[in-house]
LUMVO-588450 format. One record per residue (C-alpha): residue number from 1; x, y, z; residue in one letter. Coordinates in Angstrom, 1 decimal. Layout:
N
r i=NUM | c1=X | c2=Y | c3=Z | aa=a
...
REM end
This chain:
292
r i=1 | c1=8.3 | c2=16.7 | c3=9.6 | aa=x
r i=2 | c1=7.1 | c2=16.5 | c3=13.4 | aa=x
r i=3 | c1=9.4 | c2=14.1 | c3=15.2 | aa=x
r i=4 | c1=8.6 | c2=12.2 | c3=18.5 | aa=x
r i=5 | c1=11.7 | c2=10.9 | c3=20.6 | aa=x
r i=6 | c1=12.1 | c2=7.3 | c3=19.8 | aa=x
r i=7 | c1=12.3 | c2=5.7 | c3=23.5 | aa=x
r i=8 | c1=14.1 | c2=6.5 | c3=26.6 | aa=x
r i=9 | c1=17.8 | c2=7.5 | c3=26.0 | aa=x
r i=10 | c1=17.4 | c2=7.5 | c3=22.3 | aa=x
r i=11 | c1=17.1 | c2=10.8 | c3=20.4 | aa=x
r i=12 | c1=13.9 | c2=12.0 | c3=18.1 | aa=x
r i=13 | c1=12.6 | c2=10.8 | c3=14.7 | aa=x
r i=14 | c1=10.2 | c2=11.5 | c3=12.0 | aa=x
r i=15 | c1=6.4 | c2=10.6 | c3=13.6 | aa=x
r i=16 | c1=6.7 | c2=8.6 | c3=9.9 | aa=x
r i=17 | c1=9.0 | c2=6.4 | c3=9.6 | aa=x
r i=18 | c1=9.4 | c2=4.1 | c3=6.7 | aa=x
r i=19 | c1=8.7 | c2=0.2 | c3=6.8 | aa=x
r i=20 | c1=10.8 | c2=-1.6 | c3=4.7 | aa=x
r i=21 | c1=9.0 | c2=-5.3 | c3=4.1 | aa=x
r i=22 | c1=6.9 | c2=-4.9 | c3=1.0 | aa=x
r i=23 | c1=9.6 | c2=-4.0 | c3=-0.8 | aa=x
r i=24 | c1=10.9 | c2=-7.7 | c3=0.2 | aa=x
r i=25 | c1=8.4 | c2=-10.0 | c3=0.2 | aa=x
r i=26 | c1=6.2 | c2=-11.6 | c3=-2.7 | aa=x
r i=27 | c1=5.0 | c2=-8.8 | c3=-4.7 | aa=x
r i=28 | c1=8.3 | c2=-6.6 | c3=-4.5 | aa=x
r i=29 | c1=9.1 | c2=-4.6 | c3=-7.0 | aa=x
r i=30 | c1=10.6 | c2=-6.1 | c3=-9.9 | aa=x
r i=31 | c1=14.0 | c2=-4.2 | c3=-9.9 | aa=x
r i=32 | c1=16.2 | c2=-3.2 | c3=-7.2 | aa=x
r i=33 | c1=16.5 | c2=0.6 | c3=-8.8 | aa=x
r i=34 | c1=12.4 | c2=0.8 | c3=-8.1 | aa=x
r i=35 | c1=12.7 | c2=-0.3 | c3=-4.9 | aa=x
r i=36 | c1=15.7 | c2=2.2 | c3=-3.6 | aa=x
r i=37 | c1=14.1 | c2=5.3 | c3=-5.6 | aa=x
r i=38 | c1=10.7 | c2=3.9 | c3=-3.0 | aa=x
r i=39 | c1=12.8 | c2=4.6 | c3=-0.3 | aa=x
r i=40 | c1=14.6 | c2=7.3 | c3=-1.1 | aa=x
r i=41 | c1=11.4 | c2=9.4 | c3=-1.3 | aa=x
r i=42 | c1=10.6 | c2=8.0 | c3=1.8 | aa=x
r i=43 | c1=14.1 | c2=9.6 | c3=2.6 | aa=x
r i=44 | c1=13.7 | c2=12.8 | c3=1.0 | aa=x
r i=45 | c1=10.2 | c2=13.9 | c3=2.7 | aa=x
r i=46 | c1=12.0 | c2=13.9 | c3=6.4 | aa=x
r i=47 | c1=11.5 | c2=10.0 | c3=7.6 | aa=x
r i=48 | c1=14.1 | c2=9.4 | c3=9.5 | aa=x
r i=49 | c1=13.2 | c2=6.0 | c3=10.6 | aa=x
r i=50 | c1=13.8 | c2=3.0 | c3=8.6 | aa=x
r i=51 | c1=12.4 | c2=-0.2 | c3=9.7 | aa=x
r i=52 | c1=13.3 | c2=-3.7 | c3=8.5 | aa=x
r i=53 | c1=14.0 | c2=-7.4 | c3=9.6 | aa=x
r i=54 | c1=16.2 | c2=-10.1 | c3=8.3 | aa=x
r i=55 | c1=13.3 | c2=-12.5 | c3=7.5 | aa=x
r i=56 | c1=12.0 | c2=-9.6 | c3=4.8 | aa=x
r i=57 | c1=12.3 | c2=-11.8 | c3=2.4 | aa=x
r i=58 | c1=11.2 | c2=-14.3 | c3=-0.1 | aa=x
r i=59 | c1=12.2 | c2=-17.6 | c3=1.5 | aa=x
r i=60 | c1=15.2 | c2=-18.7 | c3=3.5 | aa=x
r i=61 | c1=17.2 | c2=-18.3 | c3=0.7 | aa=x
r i=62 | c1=16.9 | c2=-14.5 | c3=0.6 | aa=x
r i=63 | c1=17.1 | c2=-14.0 | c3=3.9 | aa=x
r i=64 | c1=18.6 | c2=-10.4 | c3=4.7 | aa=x
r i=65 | c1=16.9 | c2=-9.2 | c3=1.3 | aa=x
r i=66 | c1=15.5 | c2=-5.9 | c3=2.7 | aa=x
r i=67 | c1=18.4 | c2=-5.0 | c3=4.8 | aa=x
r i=68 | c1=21.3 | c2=-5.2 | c3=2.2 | aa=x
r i=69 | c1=18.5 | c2=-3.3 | c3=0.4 | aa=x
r i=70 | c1=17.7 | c2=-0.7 | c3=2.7 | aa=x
r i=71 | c1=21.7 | c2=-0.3 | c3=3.5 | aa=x
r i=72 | c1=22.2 | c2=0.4 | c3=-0.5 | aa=x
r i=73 | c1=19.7 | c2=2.9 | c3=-0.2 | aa=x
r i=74 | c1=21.5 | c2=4.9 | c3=2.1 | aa=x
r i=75 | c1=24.7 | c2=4.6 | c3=0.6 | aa=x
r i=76 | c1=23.1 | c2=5.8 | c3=-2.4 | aa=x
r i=77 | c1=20.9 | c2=8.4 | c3=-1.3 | aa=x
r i=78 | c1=22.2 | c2=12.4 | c3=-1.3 | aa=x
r i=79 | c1=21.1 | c2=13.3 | c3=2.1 | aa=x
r i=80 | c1=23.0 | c2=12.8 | c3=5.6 | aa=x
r i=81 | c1=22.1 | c2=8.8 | c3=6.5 | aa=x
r i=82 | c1=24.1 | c2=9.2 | c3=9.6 | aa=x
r i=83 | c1=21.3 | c2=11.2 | c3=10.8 | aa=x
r i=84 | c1=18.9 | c2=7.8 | c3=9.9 | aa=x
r i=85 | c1=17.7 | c2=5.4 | c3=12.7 | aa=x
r i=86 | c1=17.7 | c2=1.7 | c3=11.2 | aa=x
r i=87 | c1=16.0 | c2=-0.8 | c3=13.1 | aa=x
r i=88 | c1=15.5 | c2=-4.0 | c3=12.4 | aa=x
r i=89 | c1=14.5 | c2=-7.5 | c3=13.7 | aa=x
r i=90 | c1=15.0 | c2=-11.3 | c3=14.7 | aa=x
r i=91 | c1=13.3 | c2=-14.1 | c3=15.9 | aa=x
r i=92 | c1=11.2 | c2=-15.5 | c3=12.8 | aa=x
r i=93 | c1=12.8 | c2=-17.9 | c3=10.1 | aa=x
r i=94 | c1=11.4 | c2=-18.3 | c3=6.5 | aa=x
r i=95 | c1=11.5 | c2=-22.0 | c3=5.8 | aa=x
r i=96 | c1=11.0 | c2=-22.9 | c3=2.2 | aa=x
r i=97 | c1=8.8 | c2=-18.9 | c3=2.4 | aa=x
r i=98 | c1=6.4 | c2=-20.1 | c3=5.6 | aa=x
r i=99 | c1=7.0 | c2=-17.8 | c3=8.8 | aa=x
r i=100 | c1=8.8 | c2=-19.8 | c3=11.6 | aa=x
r i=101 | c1=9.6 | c2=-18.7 | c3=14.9 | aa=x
r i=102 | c1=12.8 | c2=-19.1 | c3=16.6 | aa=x
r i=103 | c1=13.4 | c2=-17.5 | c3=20.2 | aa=x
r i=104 | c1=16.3 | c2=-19.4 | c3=20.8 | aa=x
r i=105 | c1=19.6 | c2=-17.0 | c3=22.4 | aa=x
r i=106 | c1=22.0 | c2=-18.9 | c3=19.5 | aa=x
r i=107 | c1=19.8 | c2=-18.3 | c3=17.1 | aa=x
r i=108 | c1=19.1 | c2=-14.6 | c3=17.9 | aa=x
r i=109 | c1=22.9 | c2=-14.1 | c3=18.1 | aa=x
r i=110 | c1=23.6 | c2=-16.1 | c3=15.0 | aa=x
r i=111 | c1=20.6 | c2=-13.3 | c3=13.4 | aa=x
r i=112 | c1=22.1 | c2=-10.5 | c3=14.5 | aa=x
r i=113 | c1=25.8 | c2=-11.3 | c3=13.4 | aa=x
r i=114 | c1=24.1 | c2=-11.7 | c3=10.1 | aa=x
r i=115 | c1=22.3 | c2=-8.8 | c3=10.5 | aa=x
r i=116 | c1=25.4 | c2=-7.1 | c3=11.5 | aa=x
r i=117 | c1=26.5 | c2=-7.9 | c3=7.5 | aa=x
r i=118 | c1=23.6 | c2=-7.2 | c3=5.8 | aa=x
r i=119 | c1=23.4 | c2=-4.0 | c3=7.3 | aa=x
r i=120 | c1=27.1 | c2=-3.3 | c3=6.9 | aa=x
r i=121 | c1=27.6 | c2=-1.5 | c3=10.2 | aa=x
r i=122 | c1=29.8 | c2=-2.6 | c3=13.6 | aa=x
r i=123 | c1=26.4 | c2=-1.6 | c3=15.9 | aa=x
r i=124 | c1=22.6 | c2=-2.0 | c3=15.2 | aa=x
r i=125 | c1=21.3 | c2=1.3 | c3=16.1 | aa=x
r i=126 | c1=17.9 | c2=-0.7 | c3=17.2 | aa=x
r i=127 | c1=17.6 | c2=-4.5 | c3=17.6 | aa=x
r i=128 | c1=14.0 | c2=-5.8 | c3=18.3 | aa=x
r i=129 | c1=12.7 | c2=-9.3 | c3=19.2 | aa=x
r i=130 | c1=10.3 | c2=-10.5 | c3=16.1 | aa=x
r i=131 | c1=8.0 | c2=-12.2 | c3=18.1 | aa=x
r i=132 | c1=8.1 | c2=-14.4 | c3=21.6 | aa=x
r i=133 | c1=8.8 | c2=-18.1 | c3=20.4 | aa=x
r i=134 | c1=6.0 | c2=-20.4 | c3=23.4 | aa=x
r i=135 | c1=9.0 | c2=-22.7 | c3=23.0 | aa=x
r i=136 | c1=11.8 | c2=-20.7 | c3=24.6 | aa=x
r i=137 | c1=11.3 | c2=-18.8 | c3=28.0 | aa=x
r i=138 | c1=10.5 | c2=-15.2 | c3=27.1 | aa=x
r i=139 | c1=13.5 | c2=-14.1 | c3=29.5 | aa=x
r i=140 | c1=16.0 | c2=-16.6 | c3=27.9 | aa=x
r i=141 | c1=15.7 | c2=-14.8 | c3=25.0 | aa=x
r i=142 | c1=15.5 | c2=-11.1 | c3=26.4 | aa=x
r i=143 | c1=18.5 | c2=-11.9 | c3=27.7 | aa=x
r i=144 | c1=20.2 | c2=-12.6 | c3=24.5 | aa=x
r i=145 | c1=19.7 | c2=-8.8 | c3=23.1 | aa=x
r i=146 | c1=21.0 | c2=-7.8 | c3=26.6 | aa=x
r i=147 | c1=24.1 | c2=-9.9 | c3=25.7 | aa=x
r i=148 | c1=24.4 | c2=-8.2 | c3=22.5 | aa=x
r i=149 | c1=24.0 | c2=-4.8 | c3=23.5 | aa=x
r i=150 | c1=27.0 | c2=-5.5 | c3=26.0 | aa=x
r i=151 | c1=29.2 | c2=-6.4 | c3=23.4 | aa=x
r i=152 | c1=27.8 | c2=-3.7 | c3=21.9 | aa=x
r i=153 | c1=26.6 | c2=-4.9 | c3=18.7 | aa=x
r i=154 | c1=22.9 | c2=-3.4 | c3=19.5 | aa=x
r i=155 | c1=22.9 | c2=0.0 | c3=20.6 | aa=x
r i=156 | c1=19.1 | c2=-0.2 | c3=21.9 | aa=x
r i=157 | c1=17.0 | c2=-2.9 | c3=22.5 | aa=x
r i=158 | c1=13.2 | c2=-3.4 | c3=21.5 | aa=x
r i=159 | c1=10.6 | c2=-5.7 | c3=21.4 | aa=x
r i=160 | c1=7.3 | c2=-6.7 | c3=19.0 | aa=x
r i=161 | c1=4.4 | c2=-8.3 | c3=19.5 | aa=x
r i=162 | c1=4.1 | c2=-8.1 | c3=23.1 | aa=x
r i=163 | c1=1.9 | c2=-8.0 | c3=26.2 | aa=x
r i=164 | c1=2.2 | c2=-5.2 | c3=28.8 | aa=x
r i=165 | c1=3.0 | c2=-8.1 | c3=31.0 | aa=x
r i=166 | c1=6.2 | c2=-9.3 | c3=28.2 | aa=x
r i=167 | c1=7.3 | c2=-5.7 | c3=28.5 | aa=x
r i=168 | c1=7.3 | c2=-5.4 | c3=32.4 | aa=x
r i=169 | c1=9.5 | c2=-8.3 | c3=32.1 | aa=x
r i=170 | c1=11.9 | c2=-7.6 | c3=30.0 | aa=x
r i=171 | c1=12.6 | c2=-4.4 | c3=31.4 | aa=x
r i=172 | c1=13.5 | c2=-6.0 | c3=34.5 | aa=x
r i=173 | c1=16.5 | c2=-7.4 | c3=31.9 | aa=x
r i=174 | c1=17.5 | c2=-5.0 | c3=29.7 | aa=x
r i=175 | c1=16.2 | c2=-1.2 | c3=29.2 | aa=x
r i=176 | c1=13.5 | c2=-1.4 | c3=26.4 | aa=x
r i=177 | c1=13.2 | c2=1.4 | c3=24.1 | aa=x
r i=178 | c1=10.7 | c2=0.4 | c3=22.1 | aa=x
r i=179 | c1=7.2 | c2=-1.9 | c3=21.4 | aa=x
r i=180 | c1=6.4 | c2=-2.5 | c3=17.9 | aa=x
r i=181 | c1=2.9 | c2=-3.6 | c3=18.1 | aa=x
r i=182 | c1=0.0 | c2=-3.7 | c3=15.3 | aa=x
r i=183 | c1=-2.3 | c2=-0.7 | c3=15.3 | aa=x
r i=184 | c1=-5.0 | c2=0.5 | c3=13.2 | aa=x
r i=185 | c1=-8.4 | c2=1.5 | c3=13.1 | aa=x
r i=186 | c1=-9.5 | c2=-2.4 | c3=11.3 | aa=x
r i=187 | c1=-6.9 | c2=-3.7 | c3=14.6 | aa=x
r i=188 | c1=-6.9 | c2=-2.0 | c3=18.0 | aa=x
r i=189 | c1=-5.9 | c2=-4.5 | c3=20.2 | aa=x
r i=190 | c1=-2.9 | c2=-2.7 | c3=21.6 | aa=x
r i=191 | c1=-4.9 | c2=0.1 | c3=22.3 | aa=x
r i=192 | c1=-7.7 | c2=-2.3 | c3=24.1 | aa=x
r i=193 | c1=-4.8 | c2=-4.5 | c3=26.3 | aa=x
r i=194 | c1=-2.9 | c2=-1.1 | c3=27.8 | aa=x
r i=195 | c1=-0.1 | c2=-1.4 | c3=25.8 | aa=x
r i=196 | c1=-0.4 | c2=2.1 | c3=23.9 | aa=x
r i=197 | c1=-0.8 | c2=3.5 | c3=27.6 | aa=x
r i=198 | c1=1.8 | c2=1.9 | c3=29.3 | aa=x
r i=199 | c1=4.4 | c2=2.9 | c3=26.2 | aa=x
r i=200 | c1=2.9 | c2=6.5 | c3=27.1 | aa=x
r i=201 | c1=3.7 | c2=6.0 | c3=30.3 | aa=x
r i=202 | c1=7.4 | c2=4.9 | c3=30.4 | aa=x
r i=203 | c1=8.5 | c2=7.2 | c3=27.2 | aa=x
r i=204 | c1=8.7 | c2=3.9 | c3=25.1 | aa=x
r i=205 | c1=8.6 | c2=4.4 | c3=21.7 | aa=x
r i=206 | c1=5.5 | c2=2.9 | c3=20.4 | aa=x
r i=207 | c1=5.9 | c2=1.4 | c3=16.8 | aa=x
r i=208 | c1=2.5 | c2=1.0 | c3=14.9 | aa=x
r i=209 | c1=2.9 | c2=-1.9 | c3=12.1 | aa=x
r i=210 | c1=0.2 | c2=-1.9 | c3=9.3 | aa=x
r i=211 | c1=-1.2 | c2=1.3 | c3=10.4 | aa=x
r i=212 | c1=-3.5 | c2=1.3 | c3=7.6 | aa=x
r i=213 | c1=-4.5 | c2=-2.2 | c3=8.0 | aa=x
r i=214 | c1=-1.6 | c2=-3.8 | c3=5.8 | aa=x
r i=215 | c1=-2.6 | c2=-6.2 | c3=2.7 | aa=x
r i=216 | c1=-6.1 | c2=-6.0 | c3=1.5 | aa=x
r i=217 | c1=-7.6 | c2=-4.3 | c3=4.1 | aa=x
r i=218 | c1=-5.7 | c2=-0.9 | c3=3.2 | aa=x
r i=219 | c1=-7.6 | c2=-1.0 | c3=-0.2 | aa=x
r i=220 | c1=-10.6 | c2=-0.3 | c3=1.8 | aa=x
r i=221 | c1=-9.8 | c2=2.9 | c3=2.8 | aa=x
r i=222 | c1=-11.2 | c2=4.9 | c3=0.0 | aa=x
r i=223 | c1=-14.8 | c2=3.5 | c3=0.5 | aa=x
r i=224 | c1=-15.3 | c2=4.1 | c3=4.2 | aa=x
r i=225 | c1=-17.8 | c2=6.8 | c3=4.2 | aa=x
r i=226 | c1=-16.5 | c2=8.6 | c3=7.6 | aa=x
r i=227 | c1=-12.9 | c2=9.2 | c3=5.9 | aa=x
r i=228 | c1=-14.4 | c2=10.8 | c3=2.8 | aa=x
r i=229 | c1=-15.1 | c2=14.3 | c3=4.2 | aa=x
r i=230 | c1=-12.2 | c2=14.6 | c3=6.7 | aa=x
r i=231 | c1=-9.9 | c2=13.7 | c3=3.4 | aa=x
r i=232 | c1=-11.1 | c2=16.7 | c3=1.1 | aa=x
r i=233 | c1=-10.9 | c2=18.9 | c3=4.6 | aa=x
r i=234 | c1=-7.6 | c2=18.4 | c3=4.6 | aa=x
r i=235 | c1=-6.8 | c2=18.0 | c3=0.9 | aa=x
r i=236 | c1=-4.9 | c2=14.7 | c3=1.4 | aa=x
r i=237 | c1=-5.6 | c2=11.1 | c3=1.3 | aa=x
r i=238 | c1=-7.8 | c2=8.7 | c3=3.2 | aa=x
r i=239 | c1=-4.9 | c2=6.6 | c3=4.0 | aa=x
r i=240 | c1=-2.7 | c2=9.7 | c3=5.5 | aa=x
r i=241 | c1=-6.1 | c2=10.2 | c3=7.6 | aa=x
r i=242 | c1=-5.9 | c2=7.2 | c3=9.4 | aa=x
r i=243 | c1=-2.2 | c2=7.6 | c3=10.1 | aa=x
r i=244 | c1=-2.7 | c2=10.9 | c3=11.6 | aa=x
r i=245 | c1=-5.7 | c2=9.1 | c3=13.6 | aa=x
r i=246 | c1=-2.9 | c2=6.6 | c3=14.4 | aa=x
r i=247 | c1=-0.6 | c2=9.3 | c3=15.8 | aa=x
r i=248 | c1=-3.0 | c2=11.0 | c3=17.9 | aa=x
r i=249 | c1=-3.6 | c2=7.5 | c3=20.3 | aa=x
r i=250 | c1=-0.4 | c2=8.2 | c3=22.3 | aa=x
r i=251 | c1=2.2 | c2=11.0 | c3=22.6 | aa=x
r i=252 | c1=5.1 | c2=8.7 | c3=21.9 | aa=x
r i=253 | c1=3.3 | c2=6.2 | c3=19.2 | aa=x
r i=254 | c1=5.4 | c2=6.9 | c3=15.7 | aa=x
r i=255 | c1=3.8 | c2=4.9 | c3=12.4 | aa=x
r i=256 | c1=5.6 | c2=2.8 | c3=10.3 | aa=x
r i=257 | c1=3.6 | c2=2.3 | c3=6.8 | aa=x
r i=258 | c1=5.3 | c2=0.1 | c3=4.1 | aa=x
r i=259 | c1=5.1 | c2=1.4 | c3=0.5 | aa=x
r i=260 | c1=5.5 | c2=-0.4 | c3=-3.2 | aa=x
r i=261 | c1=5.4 | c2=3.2 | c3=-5.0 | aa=x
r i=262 | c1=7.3 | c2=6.5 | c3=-4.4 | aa=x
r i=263 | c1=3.7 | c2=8.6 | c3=-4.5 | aa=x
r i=264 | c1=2.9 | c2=5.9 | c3=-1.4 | aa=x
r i=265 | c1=5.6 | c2=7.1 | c3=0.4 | aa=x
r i=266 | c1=5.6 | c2=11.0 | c3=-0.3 | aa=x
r i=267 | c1=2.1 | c2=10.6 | c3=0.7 | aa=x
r i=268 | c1=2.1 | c2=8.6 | c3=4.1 | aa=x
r i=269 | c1=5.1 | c2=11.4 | c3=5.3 | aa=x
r i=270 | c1=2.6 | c2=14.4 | c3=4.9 | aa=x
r i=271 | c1=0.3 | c2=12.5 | c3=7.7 | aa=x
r i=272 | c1=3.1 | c2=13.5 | c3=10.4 | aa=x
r i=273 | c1=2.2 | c2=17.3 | c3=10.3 | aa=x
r i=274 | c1=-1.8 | c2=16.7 | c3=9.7 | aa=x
r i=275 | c1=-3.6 | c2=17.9 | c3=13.2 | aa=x
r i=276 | c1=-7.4 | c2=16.4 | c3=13.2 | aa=x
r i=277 | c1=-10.1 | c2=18.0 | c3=15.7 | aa=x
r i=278 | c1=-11.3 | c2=15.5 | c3=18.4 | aa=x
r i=279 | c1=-14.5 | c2=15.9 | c3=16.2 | aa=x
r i=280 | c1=-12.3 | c2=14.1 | c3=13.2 | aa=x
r i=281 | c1=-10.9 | c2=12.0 | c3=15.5 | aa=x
r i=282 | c1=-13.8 | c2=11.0 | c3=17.2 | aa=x
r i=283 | c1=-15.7 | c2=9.7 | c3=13.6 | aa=x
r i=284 | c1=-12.4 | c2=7.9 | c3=12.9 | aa=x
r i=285 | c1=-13.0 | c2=6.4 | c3=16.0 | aa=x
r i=286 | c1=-16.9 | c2=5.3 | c3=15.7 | aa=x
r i=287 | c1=-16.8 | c2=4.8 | c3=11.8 | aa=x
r i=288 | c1=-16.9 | c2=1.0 | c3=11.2 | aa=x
r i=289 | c1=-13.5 | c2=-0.8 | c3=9.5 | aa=x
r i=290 | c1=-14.3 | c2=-4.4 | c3=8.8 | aa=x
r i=291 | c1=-11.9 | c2=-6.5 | c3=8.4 | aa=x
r i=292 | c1=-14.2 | c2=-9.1 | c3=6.1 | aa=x
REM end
C-alpha cells in the first residue's frame, strides 16, 4: 500500500488508515470476535494506522470501548503490530451517551492516564486534542499534551478540529504532527479555510475523518452519477473513488474511513494505490454531493 509520512519527525504509514469508532458506538457490531476480524482485515491489507478515542463509546459508562478493542486486536492479530501507529484522542466526554466537551489540562491528563490503560502501553504513539473546549483557553490545554509528551507518555502530539489560526498557535507550544480535520467531497471546509494547504506546507500529517461523508451521507455514493463511470474504469467501488479523490487534495493528507464489515475495509485499503487523471478528479470535483 502507498504510504505518506505521518508529520514531521514521525515515520510513514498506509495513505489508509483504519478509523476505529463505528465499531464503538451505537450500531457496533454485536460481538467483539466481529469487530476484531473488521480490523484485522483492515490490518491485513497494509493499514498501518489505527485511529481511535477514548469517548468511542456507548455512554460514559463504556468509555475506553474502542481502545481496549483495538489493543485486543493487535494482540491478536498474526502480523508485526509493533510496526502499527495507534492514535487516539481526548477532550470530549459522553454523558449519559450525549457528546460533551472538556478542554480542561486535569481532565486531559486524567484521559490520557486512562488512555494509557486501555491501550495497554507506557507511551501513546499519537495523542490528539478532540476538539477546542470555548470554555478553556485553547493554549491551556495545548499545553497539557506538551506536559504529557515530557513525561513522555505521548510520543507525538496532534490536534482535531482546528483553524489554521489554532494550529499556528499550538505550534508555538508544542511541535504538532498532525490535524485531524473532516474532509469529503459532501464537506470541504478544510480545503476552503487553508487548512489542507498549510498541513502541506509544514509536512503535517493531514487526517481526513468521514472521508466519504460518514453516516447517511456515505449511502449516497452509489447514486451520484459522476462516480458511476470512473468506478467501472477502475473496477472498484464508488466509495474507494472518493477516497482516492480525498488523497489527491494534499501530498501529506492520509484518510481514515471507519468500517462495520471486513469487505468495508478490504475495500477502502485498495483506494491508497488508485491514481485518477485530473480529468477524474476534476468531475469529482464539479459533480454535486448534497448533503440533504
Amino acid at each position: 500500500m502507498q504510504t505518506r509520512p505521518l508529520g514531521p519527525g514521525a515515520p510513514s504509514v498506509s495513505a489508509v488508515g483504519f478509523g476505529g469508532m463505528p465499531l464503538s458506538i451505537r450500531g457496533r457490531p454485536d460481538d467483539e470476535g466481529t469487530a476484531l476480524r473488521v480490523i484485522h482485515a483492515g490490518l491485513d491489507a497494509g493499514m498501518t494506522l489505527v485511529d481511535t478515542a477514548n469517548v468511542y463509546c456507548l455512554d460514559d459508562t463504556d468509555i475506553g470501548h474502542n481502545e481496549r478493542l483495538v489493543a485486543k486486536a493487535l494482540r491478536t492479530w498474526g502480523g508485526r503490530s509493533d510496526a502499527v501507529v495507534v492514535a487516539t484522542k481526548g477532550g470530549i466526554t459522553r454523558p449519559k451517551g450525549e457528546w460533551g466537551l472538556d478542554g480542561r489540562p486535569a481532565s486531559l491528563k486524567r484521559a490520557c492516564e486512562q488512555s494509557l490503560v486501555a491501550l495497554g502501553v507506557d507511551c501513546i504513539a499519537l495523542y490528539q486534542y478532540h476538539r477546542p473546549d470555548e470554555r478553556v483557553p485553547f493554549a491551556e490545554s495545548v499545553g497539557a499534551l506538551a506536559d504529557l509528551r515530557r513525561e513522555g507518555k505521548i510520543r507525538w502530539v496532534g490536534l482535531s478540529n482546528v483553524s489554521v489560526a489554532q494550529i499556528r498557535e499550538a505550534a508555538a507550544i508544542v511541535p504538532i504532527v498532525t490535524v485531524q480535520n473532516r474532509l469529503s467531497p459532501f464537506f470541504r471546509e478544510a480545503l476552503e479555510t487553508g487548512v489542507v494547504t498549510h498541513c502541506a506546507k509544514e509536512g503535517i500529517g493531514f487526517l481526513a475523518y468521514s472521508p466519504v461523508g460518514g453516516g447517511r451521507l456515505n449511502q449516497k455514493l452509489p447514486s451520484i452519477g459522476a462516480l458511476a463511470p470512473i468506478a467501472a474504469a477502475h473496477a472498484t467501488s464508488p466509495h474507494a473513488m472518493v477516497l482516492a479523490w480525498v488523497l489527491a487534495q494534499g501530498p501529506t493528507v492520509i484518510v481514515i474511513p471507519g468500517a462495520r464489515t471486513e469487505a468495508h475495509a478490504t475495500d477502502a485499503a485498495r483506494a491508497a494505490d488508485l491514481v485518477l487523471t485530473r480529468a477524474e478528479l476534476d468531475a469529482i470535483t464539479a459533480a454535486a454531493f448534497s448533503t440533504a
